[in-house]
C-alpha positions as CSV (number, residue, x, y, z in Angstrom):
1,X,-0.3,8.6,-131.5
2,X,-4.0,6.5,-131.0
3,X,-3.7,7.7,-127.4
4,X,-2.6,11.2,-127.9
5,X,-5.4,11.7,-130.3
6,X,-7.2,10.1,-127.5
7,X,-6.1,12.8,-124.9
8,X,-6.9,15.5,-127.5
9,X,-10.5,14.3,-128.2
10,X,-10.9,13.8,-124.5
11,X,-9.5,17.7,-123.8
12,X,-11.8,19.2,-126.8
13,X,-15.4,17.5,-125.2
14,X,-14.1,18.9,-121.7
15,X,-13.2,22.0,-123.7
16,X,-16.5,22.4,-125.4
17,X,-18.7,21.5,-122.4
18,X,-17.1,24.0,-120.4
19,X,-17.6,27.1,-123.1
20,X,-21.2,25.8,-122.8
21,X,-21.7,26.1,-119.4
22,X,-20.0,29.5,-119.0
23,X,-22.4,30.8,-121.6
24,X,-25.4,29.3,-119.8
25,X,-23.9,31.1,-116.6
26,X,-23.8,34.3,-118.7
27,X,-27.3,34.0,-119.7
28,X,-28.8,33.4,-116.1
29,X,-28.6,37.2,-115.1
30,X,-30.9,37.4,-118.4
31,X,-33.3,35.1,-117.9
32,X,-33.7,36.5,-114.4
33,X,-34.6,40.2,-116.1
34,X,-37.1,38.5,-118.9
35,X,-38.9,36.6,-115.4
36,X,-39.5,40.4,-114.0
37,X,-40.3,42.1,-116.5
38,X,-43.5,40.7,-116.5
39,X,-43.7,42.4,-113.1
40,X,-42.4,45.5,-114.0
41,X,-45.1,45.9,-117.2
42,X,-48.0,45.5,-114.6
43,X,-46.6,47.5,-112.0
44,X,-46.0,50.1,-114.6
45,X,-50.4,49.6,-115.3
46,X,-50.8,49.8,-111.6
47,X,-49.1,53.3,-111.2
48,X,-50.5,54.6,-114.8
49,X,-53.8,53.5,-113.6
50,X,-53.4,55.0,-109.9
51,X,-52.0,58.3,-111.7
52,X,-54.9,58.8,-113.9
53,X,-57.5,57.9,-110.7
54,X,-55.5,60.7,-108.3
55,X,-55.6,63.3,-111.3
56,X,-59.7,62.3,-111.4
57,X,-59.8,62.7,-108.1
58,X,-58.0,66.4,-108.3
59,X,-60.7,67.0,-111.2
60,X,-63.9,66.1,-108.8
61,X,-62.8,68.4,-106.0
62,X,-62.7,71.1,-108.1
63,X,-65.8,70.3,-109.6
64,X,-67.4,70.0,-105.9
65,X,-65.8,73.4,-105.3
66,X,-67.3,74.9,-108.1
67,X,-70.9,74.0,-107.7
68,X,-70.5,74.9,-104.5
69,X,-69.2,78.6,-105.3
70,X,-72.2,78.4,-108.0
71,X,-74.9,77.9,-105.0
72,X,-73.5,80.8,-103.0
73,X,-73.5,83.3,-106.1
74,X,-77.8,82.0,-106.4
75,X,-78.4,82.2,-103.1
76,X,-76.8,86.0,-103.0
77,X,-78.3,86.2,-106.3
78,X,-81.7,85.2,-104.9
79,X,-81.8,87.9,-102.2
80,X,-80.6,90.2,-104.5
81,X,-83.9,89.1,-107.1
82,X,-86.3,90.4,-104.0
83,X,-84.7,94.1,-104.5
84,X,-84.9,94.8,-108.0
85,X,-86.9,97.5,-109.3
86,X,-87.6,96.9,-112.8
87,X,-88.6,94.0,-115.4
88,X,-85.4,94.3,-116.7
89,X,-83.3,93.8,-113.8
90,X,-85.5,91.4,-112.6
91,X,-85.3,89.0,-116.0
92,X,-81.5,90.0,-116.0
93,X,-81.2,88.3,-112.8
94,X,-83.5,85.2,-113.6
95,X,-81.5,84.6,-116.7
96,X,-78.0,84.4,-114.5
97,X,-79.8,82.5,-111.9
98,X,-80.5,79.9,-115.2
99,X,-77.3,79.6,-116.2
100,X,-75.8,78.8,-113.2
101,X,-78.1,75.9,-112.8
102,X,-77.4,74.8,-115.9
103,X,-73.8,75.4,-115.6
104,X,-74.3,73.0,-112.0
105,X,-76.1,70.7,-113.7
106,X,-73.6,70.1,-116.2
107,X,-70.4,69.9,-113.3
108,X,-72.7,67.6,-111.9
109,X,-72.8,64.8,-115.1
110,X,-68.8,65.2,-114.9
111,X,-68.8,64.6,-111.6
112,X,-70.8,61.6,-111.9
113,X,-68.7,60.2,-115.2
114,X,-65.7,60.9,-113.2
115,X,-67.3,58.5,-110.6
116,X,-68.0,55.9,-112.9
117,X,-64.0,56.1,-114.3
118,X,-62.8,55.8,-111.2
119,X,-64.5,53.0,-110.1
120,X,-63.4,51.3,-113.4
121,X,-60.1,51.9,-112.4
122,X,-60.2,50.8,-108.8
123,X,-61.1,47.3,-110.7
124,X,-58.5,47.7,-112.9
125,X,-55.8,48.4,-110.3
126,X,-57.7,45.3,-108.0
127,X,-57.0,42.9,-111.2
128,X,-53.7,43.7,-111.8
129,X,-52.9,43.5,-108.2
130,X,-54.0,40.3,-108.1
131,X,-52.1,39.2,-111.1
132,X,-49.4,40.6,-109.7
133,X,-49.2,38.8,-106.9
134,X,-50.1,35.4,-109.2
135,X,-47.3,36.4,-111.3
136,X,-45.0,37.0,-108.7
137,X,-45.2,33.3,-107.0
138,X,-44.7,31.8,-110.0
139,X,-41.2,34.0,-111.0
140,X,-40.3,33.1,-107.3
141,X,-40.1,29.5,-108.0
142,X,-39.0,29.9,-111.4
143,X,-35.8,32.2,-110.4
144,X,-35.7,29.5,-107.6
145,X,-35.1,26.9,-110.6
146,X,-33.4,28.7,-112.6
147,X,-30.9,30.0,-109.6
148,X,-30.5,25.8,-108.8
149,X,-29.6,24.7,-112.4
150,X,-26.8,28.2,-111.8
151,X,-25.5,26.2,-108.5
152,X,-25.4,23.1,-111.2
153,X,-23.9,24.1,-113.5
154,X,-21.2,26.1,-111.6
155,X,-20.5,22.6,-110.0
156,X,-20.1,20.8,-113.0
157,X,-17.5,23.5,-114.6
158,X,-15.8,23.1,-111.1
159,X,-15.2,19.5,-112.0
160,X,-14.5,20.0,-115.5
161,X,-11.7,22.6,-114.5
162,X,-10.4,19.9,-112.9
163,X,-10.8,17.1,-115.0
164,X,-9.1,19.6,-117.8
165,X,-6.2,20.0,-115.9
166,X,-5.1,16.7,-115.4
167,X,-5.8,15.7,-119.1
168,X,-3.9,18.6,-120.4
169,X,-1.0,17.0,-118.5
170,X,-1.2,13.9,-120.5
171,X,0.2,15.8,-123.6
172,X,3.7,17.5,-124.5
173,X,3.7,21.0,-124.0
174,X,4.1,21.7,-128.4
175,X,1.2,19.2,-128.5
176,X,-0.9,21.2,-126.3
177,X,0.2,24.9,-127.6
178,X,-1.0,23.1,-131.2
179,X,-4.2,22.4,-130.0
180,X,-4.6,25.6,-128.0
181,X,-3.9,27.6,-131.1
182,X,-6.3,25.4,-133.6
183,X,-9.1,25.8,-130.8
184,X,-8.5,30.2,-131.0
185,X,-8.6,30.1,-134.7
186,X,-11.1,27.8,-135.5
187,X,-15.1,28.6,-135.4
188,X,-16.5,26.9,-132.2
189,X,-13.4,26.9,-130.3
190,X,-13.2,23.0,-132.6
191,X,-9.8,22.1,-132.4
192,X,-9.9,18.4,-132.7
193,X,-12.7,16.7,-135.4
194,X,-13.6,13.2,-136.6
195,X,-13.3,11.9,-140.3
196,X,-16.0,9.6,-141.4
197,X,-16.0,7.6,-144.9
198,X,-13.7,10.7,-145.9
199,X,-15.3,13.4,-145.0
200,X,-14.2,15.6,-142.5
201,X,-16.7,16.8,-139.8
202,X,-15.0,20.1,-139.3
203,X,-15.7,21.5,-142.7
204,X,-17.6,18.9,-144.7
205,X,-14.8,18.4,-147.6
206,X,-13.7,15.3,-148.7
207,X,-10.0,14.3,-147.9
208,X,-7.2,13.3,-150.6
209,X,-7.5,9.3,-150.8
210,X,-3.7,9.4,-149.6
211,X,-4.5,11.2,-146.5
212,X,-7.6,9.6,-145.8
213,X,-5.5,6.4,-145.6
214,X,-2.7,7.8,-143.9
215,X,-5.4,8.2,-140.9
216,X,-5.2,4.7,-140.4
217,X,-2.0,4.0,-139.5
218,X,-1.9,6.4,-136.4
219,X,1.8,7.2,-137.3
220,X,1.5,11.1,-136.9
221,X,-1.0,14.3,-136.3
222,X,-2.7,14.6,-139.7
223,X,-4.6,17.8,-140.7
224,X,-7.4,18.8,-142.7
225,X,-6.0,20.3,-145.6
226,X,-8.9,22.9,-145.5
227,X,-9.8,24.2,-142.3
228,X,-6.6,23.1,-140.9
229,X,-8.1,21.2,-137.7
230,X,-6.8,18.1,-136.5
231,X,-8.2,15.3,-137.7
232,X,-8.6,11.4,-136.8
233,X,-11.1,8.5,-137.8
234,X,-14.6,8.3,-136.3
235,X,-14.9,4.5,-135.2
């Protein structure tokens, strides 16, 4: 019985490494989509910013065509000035030939703010360009590391696979259905757990003195009369 329990405490640690390394696998793809993104929030900035600079861009041409349609109106208006007849006419005409100064001079001060926002953003878009291409080195080794530990760890479970199978041989096939069922039921996938000074480690309650004692003698399978696991003494 010392050996089987052996066998069983052997097949539990294989059982339990394995579980974590298939949810280590299952977390790679993850980790791989937190590493980008990092890239995919400044690429997002990058086009925002470029969006914002194209629709500036759009703005200033119009602008440019504007003043431009503003000169031609003064200049017909000027030639037009030279043929009035009265006072009125003529400070009719003066007044419009005002205004669309003024209304050039203020185009102008958007034209020149739009200037100054698109040269903020050009440095904006520069920076994040460059951290972009910062950022992206350092996720290439880090999915490099990340993608090695995978190759790892998919090793190791290759092993362990094997190293499962032969120790499941070592026990009866009721033996093994027990365990497989007290491994499904039991938080953890904990099939198997160690009793020290009492007190089993699979639910923390102390053991009848009877049982506790019974342990030692390595006669039969003993269970935890609470959580039902199998138990045996911790040397």
């Amino acid at each position: 019985m010392k050996e089987k329990i052996r066998v069983l405490v052997k097949l539990q640690h294989l059982d339990t490494e394995s579980a974590r390394i298939v949810s280590s696998l299952k977390d790679v793809s993850k980790r791989l989509e937190n590493l980008d993104s990092g890239l995919n929030e400044i690429e997002q900035t990058i086009n925002t910013q470029a969006s914002i600079a194209n629709e500036l861009k759009i703005q200033y041409r119009a602008h440019e065509s504007d003043v431009k349609a503003n000169l031609e109106r003064n200049k017909k208006n000027q030639e037009k000035l030279r043929a009035v007849k009265t006072n009125k006419e003529y400070q009719s005409m003066l007044k419009e030939i005002e205004d669309i100064k003024a209304k050039n001079s203020s185009i102008e001060d958007n034209m020149l703010e739009s200037l100054d926002r698109m040269d903020e953003i050009e440095t904006i878009i520069a920076q994040k360009k460059d951290e972009y291409s910062e950022l992206s080195k350092r996720i290439k080794i880090e999915k490099e590391n990340i993608e090695q530990e995978a190759r790892v760890e998919k090793k190791k479970l290759d092993e362990i696979n094997i190293d499962r199978e032969n120790v499941a041989k070592l026990l009866d096939s009721e033996l093994f259905e027990i365990y497989l069922k007290l491994k499904e039921q039991n938080h953890e996938g904990l099939a198997v757990v160690p009793v020290k000074d009492a007190v089993c480690h699979g639910c923390n309650v102390n053991l009848p003195p009877q049982l506790y004692n019974e342990l030692f003698r390595y006669d039969s399978l003993k269970f935890c009369p609470n959580c039902q696991r199998i138990i045996y003494l911790k040397e």
